[in-house]
C-alpha atoms as a printed R data frame, in Angstrom:
   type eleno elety resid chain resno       x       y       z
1  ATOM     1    CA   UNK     A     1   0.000   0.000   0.000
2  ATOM     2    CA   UNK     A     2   1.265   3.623  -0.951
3  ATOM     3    CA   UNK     A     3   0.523   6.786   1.140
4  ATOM     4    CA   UNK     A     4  -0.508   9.502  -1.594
5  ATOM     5    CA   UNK     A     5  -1.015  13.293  -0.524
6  ATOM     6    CA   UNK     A     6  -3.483  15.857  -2.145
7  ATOM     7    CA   UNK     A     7  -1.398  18.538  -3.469
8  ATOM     8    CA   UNK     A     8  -1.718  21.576  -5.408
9  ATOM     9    CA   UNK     A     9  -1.396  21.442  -9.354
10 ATOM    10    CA   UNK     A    10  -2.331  24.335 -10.824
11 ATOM    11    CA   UNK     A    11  -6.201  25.202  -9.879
12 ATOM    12    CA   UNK     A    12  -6.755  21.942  -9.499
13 ATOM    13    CA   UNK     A    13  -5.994  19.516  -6.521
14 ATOM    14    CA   UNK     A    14  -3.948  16.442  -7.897
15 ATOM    15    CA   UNK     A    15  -2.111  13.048  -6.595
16 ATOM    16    CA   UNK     A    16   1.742  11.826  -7.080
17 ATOM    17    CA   UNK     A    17   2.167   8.413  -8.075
18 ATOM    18    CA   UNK     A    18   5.355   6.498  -6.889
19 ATOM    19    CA   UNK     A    19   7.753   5.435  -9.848
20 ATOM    20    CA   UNK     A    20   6.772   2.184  -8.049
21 ATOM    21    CA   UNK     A    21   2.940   1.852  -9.112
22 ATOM    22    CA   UNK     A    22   3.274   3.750 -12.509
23 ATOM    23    CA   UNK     A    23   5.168   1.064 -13.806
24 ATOM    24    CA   UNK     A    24   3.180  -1.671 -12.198
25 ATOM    25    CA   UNK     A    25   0.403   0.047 -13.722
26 ATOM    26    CA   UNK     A    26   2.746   0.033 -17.104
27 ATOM    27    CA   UNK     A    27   1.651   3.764 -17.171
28 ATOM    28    CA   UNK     A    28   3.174   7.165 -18.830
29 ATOM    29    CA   UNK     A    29   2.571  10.642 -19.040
30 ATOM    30    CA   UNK     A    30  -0.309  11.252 -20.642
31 ATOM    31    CA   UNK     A    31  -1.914   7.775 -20.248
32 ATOM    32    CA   UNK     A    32  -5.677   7.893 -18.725
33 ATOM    33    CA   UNK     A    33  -6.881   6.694 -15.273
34 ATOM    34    CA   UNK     A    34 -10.587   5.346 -14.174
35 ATOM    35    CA   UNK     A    35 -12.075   5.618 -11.185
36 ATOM    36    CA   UNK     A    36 -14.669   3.747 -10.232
37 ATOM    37    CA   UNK     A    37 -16.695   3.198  -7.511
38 ATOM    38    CA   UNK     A    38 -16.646  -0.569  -6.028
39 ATOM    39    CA   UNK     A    39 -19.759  -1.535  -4.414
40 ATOM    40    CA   UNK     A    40 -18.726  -2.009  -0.945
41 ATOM    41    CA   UNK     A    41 -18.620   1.661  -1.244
42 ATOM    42    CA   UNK     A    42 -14.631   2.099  -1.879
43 ATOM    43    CA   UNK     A    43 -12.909   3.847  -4.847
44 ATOM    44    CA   UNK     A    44 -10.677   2.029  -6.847
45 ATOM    45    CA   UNK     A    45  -8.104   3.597  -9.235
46 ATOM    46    CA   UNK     A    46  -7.698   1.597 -12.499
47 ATOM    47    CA   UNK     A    47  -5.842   2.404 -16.060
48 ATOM    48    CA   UNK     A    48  -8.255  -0.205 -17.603
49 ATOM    49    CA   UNK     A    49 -11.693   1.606 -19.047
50 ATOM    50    CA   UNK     A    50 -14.744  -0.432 -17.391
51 ATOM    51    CA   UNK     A    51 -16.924   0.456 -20.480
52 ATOM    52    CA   UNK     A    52 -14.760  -1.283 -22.507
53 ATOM    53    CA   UNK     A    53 -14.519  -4.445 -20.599
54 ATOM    54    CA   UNK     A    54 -18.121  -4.075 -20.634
55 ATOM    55    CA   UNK     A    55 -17.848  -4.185 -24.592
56 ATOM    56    CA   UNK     A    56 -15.265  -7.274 -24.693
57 ATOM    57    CA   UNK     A    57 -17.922  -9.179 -22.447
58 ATOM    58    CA   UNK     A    58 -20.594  -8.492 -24.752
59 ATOM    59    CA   UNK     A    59 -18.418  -9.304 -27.783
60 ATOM    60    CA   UNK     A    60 -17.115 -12.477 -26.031
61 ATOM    61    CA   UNK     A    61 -20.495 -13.541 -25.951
62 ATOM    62    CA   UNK     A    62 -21.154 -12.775 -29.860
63 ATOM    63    CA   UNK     A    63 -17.808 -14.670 -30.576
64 ATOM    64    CA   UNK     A    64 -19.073 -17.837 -28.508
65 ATOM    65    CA   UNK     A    65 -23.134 -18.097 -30.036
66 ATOM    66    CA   UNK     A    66 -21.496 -17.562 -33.586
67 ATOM    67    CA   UNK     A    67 -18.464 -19.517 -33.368
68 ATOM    68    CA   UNK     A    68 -19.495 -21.898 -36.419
69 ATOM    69    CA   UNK     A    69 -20.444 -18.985 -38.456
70 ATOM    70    CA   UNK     A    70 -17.162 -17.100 -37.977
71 ATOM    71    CA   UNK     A    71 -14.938 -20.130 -38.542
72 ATOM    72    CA   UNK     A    72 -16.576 -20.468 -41.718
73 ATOM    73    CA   UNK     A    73 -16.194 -16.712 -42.376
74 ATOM    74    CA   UNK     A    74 -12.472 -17.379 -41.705
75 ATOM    75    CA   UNK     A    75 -11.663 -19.674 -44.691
């Protein structure tokens, strides 16, 4: 677990990350974060985009009832 502290960037109120977690997190500068809300009520800091996953699920699905259909596509 890191320790982060609020700190002044800009207008705005921001957070450091350690070297540590951005490359844990395989992130750079520029790269986007998600935060999400996890329902025991915490927040949870994430560089993966829940809509998407939310997409590849649906896809995943599509991929599995059409399977046949696709391999055929394939050849």
């Amino acid at each position: 677990m890191a320790q982060l502290k609020v700190r002044q960037v800009g207008n705005s109120l921001g957070v450091v990350l350690p070297k540590e977690t951005l490359a844990r997190l395989n992130l750079r500068e520029g790269d986007a974060l998600y935060l999400t809300e996890a329902p025991d009520g915490s927040m949870r800091i994430t560089p993966y985009d829940p809509e998407f996953e939310s997409q590849m699920r649906i896809a995943r699905e599509g991929m599995a009832k059409f399977r046949n259909t696709l391999r055929e596509l394939a050849k």
